[in-house]
N, C-alpha and C positions, 0 to 999 in steps of 0.2 A: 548370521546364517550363511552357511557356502553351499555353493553349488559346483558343478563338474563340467566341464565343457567336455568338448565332442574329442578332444586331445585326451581325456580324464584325469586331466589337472582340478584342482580345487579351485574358485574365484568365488568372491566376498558376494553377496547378492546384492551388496547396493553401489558396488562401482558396475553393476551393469550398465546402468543407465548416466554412469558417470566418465569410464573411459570409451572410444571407438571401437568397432571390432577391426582387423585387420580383414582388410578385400581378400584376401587370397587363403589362410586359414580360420579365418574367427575367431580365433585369440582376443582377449580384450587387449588393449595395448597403453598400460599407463604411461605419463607423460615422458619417463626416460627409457620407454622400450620406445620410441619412434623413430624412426630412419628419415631424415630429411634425402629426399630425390627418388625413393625406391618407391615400390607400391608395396610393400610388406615392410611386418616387425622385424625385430631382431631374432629373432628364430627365422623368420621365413629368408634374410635378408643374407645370412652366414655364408651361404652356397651360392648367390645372386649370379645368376649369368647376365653380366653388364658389358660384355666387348664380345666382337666375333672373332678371336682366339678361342675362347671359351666355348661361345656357342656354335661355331661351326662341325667340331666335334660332336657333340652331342648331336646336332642335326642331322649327321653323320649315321649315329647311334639309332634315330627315328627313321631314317631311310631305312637301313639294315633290319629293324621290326617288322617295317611295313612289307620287306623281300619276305623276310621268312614265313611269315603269315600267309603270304599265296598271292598280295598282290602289289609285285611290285612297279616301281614307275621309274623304265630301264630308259637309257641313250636320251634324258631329258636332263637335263641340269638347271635348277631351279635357284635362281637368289634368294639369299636369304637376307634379312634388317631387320637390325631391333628398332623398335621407336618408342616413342613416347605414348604414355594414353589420351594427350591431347591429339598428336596424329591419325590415332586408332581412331576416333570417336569422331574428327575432321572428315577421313576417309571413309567412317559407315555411315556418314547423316544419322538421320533417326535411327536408325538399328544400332547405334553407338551408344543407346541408352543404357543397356544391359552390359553387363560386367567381362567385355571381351578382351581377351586376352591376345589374342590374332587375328590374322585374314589372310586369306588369299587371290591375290592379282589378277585377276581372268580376261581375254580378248580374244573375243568371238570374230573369226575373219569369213568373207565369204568369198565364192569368185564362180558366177552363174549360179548353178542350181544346187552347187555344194559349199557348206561352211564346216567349218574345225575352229576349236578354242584351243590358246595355247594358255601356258599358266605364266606370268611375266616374273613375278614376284611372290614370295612368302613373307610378309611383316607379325613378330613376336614384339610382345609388350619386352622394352628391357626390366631387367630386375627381379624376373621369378627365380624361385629356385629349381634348382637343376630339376630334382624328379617332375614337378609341375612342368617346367620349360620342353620337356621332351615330351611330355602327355598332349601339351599345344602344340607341338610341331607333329604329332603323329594325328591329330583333328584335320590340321590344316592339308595336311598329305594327304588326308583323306578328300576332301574337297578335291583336290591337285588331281589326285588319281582318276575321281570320276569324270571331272569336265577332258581331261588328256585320253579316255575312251570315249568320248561323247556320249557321255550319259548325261544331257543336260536338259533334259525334262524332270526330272524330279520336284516335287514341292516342297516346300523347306522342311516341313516336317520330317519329311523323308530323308531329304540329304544330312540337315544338320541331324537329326537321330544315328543315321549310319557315323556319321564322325566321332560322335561322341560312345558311340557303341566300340569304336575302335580303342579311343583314347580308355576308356574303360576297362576293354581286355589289356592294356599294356599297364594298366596299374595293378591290376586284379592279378599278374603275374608277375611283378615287382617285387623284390626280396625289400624293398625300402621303406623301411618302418611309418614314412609319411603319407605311404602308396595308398594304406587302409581309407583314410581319410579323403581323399580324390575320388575314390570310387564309393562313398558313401554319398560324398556332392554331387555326385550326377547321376546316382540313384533317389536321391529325396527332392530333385530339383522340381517345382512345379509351374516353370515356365513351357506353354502349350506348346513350343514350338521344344526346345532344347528339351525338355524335362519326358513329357508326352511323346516326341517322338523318339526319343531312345528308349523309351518300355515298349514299344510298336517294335523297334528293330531289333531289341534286343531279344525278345519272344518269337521273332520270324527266325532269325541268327540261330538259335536254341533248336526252335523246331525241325530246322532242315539241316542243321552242322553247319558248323565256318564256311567250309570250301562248298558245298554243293550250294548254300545262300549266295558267295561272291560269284561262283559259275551262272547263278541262275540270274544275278543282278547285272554281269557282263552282257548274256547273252537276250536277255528279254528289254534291257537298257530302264527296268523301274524292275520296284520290289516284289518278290513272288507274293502269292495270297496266300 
């Protein structure tokens, strides 16, 4: 008996339960599609942005998204690292339980009655492929962006929904054949916080248009009603 994965490839229905699926597409992965060191198969692993040559460009590329869209994050220069998923998962304690692909570096300064957060660092998992790799870097800018305007009362819902409502619009206008599939993942997600609050933001985003939703989220510092 076969079945069709979310790719619309055929797979056998009883190595379901016999090979992995791949973290980053869901491809089943038999034993010689595995990539030792990467966190993707061999389809995911072709394009693998694994050194900052590679990824600096692109990072480049999710900057320049984030300008055209309306909200960019000018005269700030942000480092970028890839690391490891044991790094990732070290540096979110418990929230490193879910399948993160990034973070971003935040310090909160004060001095008397006024505080400002700067953003220190941006850390990407090494070894996605490129169109995924830019989709997490344009999440992660998104975090960058709001704490760099002091919007840092948001609840996570909130924030992480706007980020992945970002990473979302730059697939959903991606000419890349693998774009379709990203923006299915984080429409079906049913994690309360990731899954949940991107159908919240993505419905607010809708309601009021792009720019008048980021005008009204700059200027109220939380999400309109």
């Amino acid at each position: 008996m076969y079945c069709i994965d979310p790719w619309g490839q055929p797979f056998c229905k009883d190595h379901e339960h016999e090979y992995p699926k791949c973290e980053l597409c869901s491809r089943l992965i038999p034993p010689n599609k595995r990539v030792v060191g990467l966190p993707g198969c061999t389809l995911c692993s072709y394009d693998a942005v694994t050194s900052l040559s590679i990824a600096l460009p692109l990072f480049n590329t999710a900057k320049a998204w984030i300008r055209w869209r309306g909200i960019p994050i000018e005269k700030v220069e942000i480092p970028l690292t890839l690391c490891s998923s044991s790094v990732l998962k070290a540096q979110l304690g418990s929230a490193g339980d879910s399948k993160h692909l990034g973070m971003t570096m935040k310090l909160t300064q004060s001095r008397g009655q006024q505080s400002w957060t700067s953003v220190s660092e941006i850390r990407i998992l090494c070894g996605l492929p490129k169109i995924l790799f830019i989709g997490v870097c344009i999440h992660e800018l998104g975090h960058a962006w709001l704490h760099l305007n002091n919007i840092t009362e948001l609840p996570a819902i909130d924030e992480e929904g706007f980020c992945e409502m970002l990473s979302f619009a730059y697939y959903n206008g991606s000419d890349d054949k693998r774009a379709s599939y990203f923006c299915k993942s984080i429409e079906s997600k049913c994690d309360p916080i990731y899954g949940d609050g991107f159908r919240k933001v993505l419905a607010l985003q809708r309601r009021y248009g792009f720019a008048p939703f980021i005008n009204a989220l700059l200027r109220n510092g939380a999400m309109p009603h």
